[in-house]
BALOBA-1460 file (C-alpha; in Angstrom, 3 decimals):
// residues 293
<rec num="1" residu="x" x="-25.570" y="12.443" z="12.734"/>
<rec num="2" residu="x" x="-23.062" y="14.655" z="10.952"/>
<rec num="3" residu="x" x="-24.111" y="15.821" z="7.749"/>
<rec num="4" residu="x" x="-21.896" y="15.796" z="4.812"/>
<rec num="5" residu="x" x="-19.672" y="18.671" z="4.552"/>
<rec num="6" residu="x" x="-18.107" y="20.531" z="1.441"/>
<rec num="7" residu="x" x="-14.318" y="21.051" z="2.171"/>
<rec num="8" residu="x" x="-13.423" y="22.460" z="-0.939"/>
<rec num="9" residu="x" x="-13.550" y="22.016" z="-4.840"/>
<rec num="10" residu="x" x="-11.647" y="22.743" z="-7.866"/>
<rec num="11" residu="x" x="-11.994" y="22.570" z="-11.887"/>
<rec num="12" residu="x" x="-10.075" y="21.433" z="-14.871"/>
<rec num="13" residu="x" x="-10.446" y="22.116" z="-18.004"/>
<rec num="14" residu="x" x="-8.192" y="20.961" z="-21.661"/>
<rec num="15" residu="x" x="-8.087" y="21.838" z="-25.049"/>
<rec num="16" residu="x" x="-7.359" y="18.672" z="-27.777"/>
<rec num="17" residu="x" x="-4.758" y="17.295" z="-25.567"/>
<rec num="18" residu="x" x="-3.696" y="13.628" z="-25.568"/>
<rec num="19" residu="x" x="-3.571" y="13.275" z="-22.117"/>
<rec num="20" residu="x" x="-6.098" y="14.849" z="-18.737"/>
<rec num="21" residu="x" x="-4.339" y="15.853" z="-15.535"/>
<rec num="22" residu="x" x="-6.258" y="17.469" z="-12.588"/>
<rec num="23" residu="x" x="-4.330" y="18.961" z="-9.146"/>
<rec num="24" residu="x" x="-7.056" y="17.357" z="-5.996"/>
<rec num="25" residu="x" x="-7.173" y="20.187" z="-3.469"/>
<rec num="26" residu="x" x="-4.633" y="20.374" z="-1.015"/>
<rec num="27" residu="x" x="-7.062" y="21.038" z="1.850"/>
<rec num="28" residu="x" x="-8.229" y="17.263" z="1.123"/>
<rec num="29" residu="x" x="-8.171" y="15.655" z="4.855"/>
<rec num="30" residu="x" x="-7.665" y="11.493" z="5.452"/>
<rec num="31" residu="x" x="-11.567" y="10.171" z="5.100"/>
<rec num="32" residu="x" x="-12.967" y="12.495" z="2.875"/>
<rec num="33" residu="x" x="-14.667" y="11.285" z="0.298"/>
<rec num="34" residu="x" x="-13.080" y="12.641" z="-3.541"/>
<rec num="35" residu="x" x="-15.651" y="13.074" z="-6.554"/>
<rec num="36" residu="x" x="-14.426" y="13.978" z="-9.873"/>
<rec num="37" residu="x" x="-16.947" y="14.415" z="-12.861"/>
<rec num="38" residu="x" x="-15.550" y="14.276" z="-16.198"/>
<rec num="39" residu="x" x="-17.126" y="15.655" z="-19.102"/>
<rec num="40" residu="x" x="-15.450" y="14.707" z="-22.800"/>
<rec num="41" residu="x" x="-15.695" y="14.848" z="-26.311"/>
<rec num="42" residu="x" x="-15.544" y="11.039" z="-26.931"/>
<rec num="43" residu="x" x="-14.145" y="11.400" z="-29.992"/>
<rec num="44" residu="x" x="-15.075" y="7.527" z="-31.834"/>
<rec num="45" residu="x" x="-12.099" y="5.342" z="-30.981"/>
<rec num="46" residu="x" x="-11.223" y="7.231" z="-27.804"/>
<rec num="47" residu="x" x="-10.507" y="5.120" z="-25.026"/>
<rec num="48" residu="x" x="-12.550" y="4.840" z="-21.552"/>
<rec num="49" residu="x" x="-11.010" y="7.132" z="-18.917"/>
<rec num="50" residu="x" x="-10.165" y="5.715" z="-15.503"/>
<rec num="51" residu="x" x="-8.032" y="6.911" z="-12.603"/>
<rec num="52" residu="x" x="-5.864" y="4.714" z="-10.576"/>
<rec num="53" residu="x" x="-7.151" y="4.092" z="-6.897"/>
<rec num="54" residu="x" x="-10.769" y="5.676" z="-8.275"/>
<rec num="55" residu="x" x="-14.186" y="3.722" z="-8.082"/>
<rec num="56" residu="x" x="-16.523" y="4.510" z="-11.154"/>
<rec num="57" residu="x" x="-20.071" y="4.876" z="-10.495"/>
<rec num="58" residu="x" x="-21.024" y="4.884" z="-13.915"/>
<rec num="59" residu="x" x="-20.401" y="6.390" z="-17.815"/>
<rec num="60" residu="x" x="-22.946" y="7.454" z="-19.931"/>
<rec num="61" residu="x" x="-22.671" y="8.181" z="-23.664"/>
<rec num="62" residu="x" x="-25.016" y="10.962" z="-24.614"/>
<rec num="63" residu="x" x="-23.430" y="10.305" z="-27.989"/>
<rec num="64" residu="x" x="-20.396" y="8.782" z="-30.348"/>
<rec num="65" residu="x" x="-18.804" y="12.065" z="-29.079"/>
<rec num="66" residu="x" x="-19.580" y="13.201" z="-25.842"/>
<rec num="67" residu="x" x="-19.569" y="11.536" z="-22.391"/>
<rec num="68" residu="x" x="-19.701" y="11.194" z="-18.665"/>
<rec num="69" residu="x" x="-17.876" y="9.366" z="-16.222"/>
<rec num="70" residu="x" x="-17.968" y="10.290" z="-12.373"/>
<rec num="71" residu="x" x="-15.394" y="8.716" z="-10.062"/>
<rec num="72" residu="x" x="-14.963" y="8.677" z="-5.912"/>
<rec num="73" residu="x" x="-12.155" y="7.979" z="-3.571"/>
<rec num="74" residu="x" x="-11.976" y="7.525" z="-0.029"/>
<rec num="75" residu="x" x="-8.811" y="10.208" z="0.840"/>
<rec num="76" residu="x" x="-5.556" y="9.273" z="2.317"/>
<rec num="77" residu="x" x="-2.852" y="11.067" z="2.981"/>
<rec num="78" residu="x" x="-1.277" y="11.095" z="-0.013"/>
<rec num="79" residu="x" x="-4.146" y="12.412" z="-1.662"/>
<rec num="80" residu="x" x="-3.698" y="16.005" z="-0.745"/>
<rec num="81" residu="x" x="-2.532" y="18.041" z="-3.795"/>
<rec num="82" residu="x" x="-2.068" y="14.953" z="-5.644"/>
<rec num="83" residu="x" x="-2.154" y="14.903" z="-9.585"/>
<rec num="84" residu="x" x="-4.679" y="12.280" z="-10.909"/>
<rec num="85" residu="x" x="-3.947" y="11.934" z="-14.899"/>
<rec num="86" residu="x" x="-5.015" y="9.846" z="-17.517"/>
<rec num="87" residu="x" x="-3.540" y="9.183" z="-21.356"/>
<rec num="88" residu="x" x="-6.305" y="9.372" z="-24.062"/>
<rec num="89" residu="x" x="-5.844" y="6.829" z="-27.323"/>
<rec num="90" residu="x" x="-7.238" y="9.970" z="-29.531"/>
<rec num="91" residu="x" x="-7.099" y="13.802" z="-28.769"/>
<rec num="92" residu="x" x="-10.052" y="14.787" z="-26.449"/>
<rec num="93" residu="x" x="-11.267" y="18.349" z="-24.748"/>
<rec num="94" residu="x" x="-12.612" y="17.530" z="-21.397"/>
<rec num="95" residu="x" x="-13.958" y="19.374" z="-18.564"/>
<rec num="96" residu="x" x="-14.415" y="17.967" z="-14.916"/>
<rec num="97" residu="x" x="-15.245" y="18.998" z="-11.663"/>
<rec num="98" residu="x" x="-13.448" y="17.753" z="-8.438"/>
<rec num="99" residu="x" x="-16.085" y="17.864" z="-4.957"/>
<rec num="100" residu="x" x="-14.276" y="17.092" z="-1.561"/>
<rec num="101" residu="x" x="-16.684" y="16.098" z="0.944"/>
<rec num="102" residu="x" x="-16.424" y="15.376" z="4.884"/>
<rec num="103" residu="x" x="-18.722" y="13.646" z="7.044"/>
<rec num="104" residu="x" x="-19.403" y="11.095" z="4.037"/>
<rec num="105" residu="x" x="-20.028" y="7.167" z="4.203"/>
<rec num="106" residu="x" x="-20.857" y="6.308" z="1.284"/>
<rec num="107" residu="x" x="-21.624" y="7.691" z="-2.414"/>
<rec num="108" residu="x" x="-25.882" y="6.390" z="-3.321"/>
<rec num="109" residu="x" x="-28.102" y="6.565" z="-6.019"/>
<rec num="110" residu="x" x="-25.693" y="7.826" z="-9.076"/>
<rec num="111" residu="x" x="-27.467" y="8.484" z="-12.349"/>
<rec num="112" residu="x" x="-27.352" y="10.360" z="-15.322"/>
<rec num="113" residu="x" x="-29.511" y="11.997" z="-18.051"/>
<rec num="114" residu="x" x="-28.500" y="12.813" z="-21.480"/>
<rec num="115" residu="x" x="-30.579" y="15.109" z="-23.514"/>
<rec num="116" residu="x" x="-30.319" y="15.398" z="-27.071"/>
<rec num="117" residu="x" x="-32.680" y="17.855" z="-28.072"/>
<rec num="118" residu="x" x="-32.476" y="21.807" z="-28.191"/>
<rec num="119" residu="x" x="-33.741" y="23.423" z="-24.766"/>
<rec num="120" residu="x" x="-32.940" y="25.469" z="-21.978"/>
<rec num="121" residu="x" x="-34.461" y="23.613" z="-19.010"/>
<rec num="122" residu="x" x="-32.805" y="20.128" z="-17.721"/>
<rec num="123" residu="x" x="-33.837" y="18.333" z="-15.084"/>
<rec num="124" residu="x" x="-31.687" y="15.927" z="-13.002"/>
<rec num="125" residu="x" x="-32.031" y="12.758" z="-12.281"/>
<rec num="126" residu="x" x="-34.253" y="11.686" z="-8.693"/>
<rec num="127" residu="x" x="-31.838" y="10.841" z="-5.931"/>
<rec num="128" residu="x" x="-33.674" y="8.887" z="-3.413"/>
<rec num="129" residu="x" x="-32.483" y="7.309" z="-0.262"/>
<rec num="130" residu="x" x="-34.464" y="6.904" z="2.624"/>
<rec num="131" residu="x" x="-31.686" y="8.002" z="5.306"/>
<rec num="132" residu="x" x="-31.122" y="10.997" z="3.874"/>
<rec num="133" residu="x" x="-28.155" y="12.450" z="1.556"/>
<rec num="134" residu="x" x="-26.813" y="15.542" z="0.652"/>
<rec num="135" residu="x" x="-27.541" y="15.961" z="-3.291"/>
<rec num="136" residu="x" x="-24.827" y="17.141" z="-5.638"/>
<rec num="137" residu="x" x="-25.340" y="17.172" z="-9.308"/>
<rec num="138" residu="x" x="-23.737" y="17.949" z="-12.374"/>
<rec num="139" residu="x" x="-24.161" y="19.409" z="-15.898"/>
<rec num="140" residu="x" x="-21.791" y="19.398" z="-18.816"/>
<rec num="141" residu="x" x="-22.880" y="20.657" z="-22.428"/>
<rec num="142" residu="x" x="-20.658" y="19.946" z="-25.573"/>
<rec num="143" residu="x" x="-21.059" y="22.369" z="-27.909"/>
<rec num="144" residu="x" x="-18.731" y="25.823" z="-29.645"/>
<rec num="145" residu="x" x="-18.201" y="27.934" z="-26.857"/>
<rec num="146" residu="x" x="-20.818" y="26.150" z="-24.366"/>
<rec num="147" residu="x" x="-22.746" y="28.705" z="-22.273"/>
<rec num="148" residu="x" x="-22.626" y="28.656" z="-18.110"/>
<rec num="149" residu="x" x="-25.643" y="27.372" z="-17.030"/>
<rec num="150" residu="x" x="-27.487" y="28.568" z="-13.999"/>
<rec num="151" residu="x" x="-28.026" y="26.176" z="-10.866"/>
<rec num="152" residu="x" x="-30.734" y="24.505" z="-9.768"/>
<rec num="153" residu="x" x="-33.246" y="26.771" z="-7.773"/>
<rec num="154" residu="x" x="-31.822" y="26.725" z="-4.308"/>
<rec num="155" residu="x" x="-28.917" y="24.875" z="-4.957"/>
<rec num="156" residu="x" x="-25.643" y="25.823" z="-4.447"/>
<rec num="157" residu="x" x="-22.319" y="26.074" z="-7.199"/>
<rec num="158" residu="x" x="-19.718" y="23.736" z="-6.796"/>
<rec num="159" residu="x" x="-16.943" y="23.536" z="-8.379"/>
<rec num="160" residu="x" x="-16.956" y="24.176" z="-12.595"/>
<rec num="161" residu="x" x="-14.576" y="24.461" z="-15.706"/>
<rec num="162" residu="x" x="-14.977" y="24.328" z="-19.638"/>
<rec num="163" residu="x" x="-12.893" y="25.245" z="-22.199"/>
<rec num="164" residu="x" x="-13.885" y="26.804" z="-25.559"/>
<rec num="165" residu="x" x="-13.915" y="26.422" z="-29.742"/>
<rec num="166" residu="x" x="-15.330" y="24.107" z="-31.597"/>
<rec num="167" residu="x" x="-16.431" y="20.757" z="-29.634"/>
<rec num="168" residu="x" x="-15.838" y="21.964" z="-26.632"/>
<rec num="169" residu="x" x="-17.043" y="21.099" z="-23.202"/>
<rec num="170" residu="x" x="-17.773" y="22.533" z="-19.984"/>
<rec num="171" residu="x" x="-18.652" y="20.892" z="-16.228"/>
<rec num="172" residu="x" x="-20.477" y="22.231" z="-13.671"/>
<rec num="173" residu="x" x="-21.478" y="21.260" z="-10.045"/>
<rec num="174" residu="x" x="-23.806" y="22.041" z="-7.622"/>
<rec num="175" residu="x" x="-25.251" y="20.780" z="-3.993"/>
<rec num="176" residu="x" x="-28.529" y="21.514" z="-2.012"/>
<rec num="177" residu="x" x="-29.059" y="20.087" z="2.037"/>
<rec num="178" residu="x" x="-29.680" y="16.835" z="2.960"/>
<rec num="179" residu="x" x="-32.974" y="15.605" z="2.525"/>
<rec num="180" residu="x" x="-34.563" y="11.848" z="1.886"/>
<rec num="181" residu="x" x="-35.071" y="12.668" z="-1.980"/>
<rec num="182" residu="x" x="-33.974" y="15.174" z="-4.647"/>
<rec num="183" residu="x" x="-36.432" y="15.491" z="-7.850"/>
<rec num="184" residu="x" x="-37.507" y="18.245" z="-10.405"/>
<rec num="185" residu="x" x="-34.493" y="20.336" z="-9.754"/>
<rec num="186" residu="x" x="-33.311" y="21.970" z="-13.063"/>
<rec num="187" residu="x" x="-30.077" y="23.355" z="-14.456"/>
<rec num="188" residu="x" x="-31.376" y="26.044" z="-16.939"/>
<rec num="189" residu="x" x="-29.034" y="27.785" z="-19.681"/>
<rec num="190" residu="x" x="-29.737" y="29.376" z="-23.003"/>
<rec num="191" residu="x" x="-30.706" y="26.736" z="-25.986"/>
<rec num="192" residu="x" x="-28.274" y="24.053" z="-25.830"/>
<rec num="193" residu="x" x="-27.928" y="20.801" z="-27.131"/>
<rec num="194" residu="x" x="-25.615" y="17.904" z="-26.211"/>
<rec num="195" residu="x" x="-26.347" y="18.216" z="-22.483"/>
<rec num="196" residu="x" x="-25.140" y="15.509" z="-19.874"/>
<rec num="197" residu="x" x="-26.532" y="15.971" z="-16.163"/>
<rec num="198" residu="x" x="-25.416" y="13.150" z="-13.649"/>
<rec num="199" residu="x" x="-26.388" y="12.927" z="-9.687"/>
<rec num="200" residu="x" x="-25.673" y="11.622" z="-6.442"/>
<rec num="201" residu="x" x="-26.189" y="11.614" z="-3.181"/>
<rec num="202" residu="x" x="-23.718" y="11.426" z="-0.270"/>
<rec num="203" residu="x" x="-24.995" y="9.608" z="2.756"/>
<rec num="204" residu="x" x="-23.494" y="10.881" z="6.554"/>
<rec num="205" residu="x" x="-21.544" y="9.538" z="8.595"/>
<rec num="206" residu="x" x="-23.441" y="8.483" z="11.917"/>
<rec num="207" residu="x" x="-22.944" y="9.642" z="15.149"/>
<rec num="208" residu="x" x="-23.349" y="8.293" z="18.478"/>
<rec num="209" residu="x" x="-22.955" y="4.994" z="20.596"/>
<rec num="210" residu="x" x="-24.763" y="2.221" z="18.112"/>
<rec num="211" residu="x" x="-23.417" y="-1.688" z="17.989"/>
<rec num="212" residu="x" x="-20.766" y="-2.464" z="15.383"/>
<rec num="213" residu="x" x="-22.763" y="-3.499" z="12.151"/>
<rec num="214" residu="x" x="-25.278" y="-0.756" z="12.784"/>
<rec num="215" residu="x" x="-25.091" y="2.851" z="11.616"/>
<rec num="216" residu="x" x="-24.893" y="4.177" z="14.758"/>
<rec num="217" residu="x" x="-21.051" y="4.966" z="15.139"/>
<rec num="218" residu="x" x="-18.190" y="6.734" z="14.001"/>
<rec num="219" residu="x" x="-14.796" y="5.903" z="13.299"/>
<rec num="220" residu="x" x="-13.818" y="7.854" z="16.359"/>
<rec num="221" residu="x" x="-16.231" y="5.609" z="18.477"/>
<rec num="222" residu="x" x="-15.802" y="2.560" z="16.717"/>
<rec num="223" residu="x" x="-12.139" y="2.349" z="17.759"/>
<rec num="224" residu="x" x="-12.116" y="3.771" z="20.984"/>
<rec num="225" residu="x" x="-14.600" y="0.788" z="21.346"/>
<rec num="226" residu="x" x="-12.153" y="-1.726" z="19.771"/>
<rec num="227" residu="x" x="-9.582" y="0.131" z="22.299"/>
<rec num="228" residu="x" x="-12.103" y="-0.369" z="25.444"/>
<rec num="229" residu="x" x="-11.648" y="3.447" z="26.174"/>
<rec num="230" residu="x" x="-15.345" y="4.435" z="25.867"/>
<rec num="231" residu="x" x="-16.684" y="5.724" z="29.109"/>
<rec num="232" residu="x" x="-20.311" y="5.727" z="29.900"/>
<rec num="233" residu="x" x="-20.579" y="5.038" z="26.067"/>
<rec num="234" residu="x" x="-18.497" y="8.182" z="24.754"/>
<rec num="235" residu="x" x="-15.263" y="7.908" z="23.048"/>
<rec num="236" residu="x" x="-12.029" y="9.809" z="25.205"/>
<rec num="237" residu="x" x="-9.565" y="9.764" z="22.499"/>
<rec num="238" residu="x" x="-9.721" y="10.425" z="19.223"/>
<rec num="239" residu="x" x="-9.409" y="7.880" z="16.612"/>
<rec num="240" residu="x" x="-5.634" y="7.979" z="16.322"/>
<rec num="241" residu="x" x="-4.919" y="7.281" z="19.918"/>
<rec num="242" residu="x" x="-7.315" y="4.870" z="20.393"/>
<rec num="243" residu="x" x="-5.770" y="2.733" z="16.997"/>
<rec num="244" residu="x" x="-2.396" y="3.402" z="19.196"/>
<rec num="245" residu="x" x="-4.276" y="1.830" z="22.164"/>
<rec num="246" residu="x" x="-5.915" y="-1.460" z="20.222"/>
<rec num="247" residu="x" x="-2.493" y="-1.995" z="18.564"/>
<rec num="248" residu="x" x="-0.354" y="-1.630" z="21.265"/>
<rec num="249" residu="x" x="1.798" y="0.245" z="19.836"/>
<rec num="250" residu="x" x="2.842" y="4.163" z="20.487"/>
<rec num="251" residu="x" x="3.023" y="7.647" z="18.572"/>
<rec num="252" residu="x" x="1.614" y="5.619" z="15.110"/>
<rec num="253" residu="x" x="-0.942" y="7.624" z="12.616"/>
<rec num="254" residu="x" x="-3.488" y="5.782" z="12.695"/>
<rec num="255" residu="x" x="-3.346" y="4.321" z="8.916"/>
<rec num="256" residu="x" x="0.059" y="3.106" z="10.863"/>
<rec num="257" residu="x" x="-1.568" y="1.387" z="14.202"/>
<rec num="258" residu="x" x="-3.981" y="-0.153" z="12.030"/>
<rec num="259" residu="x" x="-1.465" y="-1.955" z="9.982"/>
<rec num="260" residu="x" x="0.096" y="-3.170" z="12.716"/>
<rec num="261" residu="x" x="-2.754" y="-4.376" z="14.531"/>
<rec num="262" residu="x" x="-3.588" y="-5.926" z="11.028"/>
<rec num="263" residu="x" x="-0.121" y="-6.987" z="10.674"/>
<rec num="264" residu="x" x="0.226" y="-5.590" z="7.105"/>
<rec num="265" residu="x" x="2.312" y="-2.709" z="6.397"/>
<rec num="266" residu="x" x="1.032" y="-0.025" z="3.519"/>
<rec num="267" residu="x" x="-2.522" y="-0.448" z="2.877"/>
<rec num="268" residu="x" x="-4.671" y="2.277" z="3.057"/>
<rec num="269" residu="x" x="-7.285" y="3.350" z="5.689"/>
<rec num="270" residu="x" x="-10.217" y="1.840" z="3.415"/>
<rec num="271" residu="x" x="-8.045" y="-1.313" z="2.777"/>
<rec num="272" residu="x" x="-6.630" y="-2.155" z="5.920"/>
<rec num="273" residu="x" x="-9.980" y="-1.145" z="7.747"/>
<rec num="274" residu="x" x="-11.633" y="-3.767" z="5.600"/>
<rec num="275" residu="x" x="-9.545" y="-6.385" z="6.179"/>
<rec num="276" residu="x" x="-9.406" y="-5.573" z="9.707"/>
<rec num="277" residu="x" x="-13.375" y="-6.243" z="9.742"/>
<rec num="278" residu="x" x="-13.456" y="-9.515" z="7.456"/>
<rec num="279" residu="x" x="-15.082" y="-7.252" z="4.443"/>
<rec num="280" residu="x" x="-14.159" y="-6.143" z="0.951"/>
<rec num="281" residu="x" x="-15.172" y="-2.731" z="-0.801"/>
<rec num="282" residu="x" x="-17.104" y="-1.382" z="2.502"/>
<rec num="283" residu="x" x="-16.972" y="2.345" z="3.130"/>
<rec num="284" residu="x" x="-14.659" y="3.745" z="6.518"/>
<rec num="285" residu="x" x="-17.165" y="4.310" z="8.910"/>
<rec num="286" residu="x" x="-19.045" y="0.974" z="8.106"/>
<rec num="287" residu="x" x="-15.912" y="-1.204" z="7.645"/>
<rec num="288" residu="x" x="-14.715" y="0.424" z="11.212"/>
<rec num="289" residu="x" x="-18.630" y="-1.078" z="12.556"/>
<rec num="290" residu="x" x="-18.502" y="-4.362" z="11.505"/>
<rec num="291" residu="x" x="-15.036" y="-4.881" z="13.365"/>
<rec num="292" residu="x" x="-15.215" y="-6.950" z="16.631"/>
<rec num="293" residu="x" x="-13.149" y="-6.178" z="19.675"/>
């Protein structure tokens, strides 16, 4: 099994604008799995964020004016170096960071933890899951001139931003190895109030030569299987060629080959991989499982 992998990260932070805009790393690779954590000043009246093509695991008002919403995308191609933007209703500052992750099948066990009260030590929320996942957490603090907080012990920084004055907010992130659960890890910074931590965990991609429907395979097995070019149970092209192969068709990327064998033209590899396997909303690699040959 491959564990999750960080690929790269970046930060964004605004003053009162009317509008957020954030740049998604240009090292972002087809299958990778896009988190962006967005701290703001929810000024009352300000609308919801969202982000078009983004799944939201969840927002969480600490108060009438300050928030968290994390999103996640499955890459494609035209993801790299993209802009992602949103208009607010009211003037905001927000801060968010933007993880890019490899190796990922799906995003588990999202929480967060507001904490109203003066302190210095916060504690995340548990992230549990029995088959393991890389932990990555955030922390945002709304306050004048917000401090940097330190990590968790033994965690690793991620990618952060915050912006400064009066109301404003910062975002921070941070990751530790994979592990079956995640709990009593603390950000730590000097007395702060208004303080937003939110979790996940990112569960691998599998490895290996297990039955479609199982997690057992990758999408490099998984269609070299569809293809019939596994021998003695190991894949021999990669998944491009082998989408080429099932298709029938020749020199395709494989978002293309899968649209034709699919018949569609346009949808993405999360899309067209679903309907290719009779599912809605499934991850890659498990979508690519549960299709029959």
């Amino acid at each position: 099994m491959a564990d999750p992998t960080r690929r790269d990260g970046a930060g964004v932070a605004t003053g009162n604008v009317s509008s957020f805009s954030a740049t998604i790393p240009a090292t972002t690779t087809v299958g990778d799995h896009i988190i962006v954590c967005l701290m703001y000043a929810n000024s009352t009246g300000a609308n919801i964020p969202t982000f078009a093509g983004y799944t939201a695991l969840g927002v969480t008002d600490l108060s009438a004016t300050f928030s968290v919403k994390t999103f996640y995308k499955v890459a494609e191609a035209s993801d790299a170096g993209s802009v992602i933007s949103f208009t607010w209703s009211a003037l905001q500052k927000a801060a968010a960071s933007i993880e890019v992750w490899s190796n990922v099948d799906s995003v588990v066990d999202y929480a967060a933890t507001p904490y109203t009260v003066a302190g210095t030590n916060f504690p995340g929320p548990t992230v549990d899951d029995a088959q393991g996942v890389v932990p990555l957490t955030f922390y945002g603090n709304r306050a004048t001139d917000p401090p940097a907080p330190t990590v968790p012990t033994g965690w690793t920084a991620g990618a952060s931003a915050a912006n400064i004055g009066g109301g404003a907010t910062n975002c921070f992130a941070a990751y530790n190895a994979k592990a079956s659960s995640y709990s009593g890890y603390e950000w730590t910074a000097p007395s702060a109030t208004a303080v937003l931590v939110a979790s996940l965990g990112l569960r691998a991609q599998a490895t290996g030569g297990g039955a479609p429907g199982t997690f057992g395979d990758t999408l490099t097995y998984s269609m070299n299987r569809v293809a019939g070019t596994l021998v003695n149970g190991r894949p021999v092209l990669g998944a491009q060629g082998a989408a080429n192969v099932w298709a029938g068709t020749s020199g395709l990327g494989l978002v293309g080959a899968l649209n034709a064998k699919n018949g569609t033209k346009g949808l993405g590899i999360q899309g067209v991989l679903n309907a290719l396997a009779g599912t809605t909303g499934l991850g890659i690699a498990e979508a690519a499982r549960r299709i029959e040959a």
